[in-house]
C-alpha positions in Angstrom: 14.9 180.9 152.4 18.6 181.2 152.3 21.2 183.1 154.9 23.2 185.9 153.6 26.4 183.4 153.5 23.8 181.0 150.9 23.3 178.4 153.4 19.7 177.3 154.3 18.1 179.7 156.9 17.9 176.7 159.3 21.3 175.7 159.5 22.1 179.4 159.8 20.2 179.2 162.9 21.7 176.0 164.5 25.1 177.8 163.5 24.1 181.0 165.4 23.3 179.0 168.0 25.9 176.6 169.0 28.9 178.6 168.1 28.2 180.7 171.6 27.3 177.1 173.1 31.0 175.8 171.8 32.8 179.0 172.9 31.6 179.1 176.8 32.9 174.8 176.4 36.0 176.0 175.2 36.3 178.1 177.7 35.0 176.2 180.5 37.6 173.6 179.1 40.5 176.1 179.6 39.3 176.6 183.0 39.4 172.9 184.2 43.0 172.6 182.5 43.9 175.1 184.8 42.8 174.1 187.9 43.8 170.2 186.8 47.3 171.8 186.3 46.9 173.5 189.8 46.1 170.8 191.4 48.5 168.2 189.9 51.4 171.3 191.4 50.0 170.9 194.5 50.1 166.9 194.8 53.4 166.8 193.7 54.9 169.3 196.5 53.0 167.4 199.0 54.4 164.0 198.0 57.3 165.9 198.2 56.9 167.0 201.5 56.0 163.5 202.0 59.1 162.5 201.0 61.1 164.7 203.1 59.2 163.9 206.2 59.7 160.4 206.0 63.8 160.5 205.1 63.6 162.5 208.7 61.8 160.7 210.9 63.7 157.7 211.9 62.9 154.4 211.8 60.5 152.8 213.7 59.7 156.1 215.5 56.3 156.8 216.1 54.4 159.7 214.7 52.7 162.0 216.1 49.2 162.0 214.8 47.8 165.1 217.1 50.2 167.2 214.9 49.6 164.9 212.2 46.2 165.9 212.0 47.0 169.3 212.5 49.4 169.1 209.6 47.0 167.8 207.4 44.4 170.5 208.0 46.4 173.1 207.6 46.7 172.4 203.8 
């Protein structure tokens, strides 16, 4: 038996159904990019906070890991 398009009736069938299958992958695809690109934002303005924190604190002064802690929960 043949599809409408001429192709076999079975490959019509794996067609219909992994062209949805490859769509929601796309899709999910798209999605990870995002929040990969999201999240790559976000490490690079903390290392730039980083950054900043350390060219202010002077040397050899000791942190202060209650707020430290604080800090880091807070983002």
């Amino acid at each position: 038996m043949q599809a409408e398009d001429g192709r076999p009736a079975d490959l019509q069938a794996q067609n219909d159904e992994t062209t949805p299958r490859g769509n929601g992958l796309r899709n999910q695809i798209g999605q990870l990019a995002t929040a990969l690109a999201e999240t790559e934002a976000r490490l690079a303005e903390l290392t730039t906070i980083r950054k900043v924190f350390a060219e202010l604190t002077p040397a050899g002064a000791k942190t202060n890991r209650p707020r430290r802690a604080l800090l880091n929960r807070s983002s």
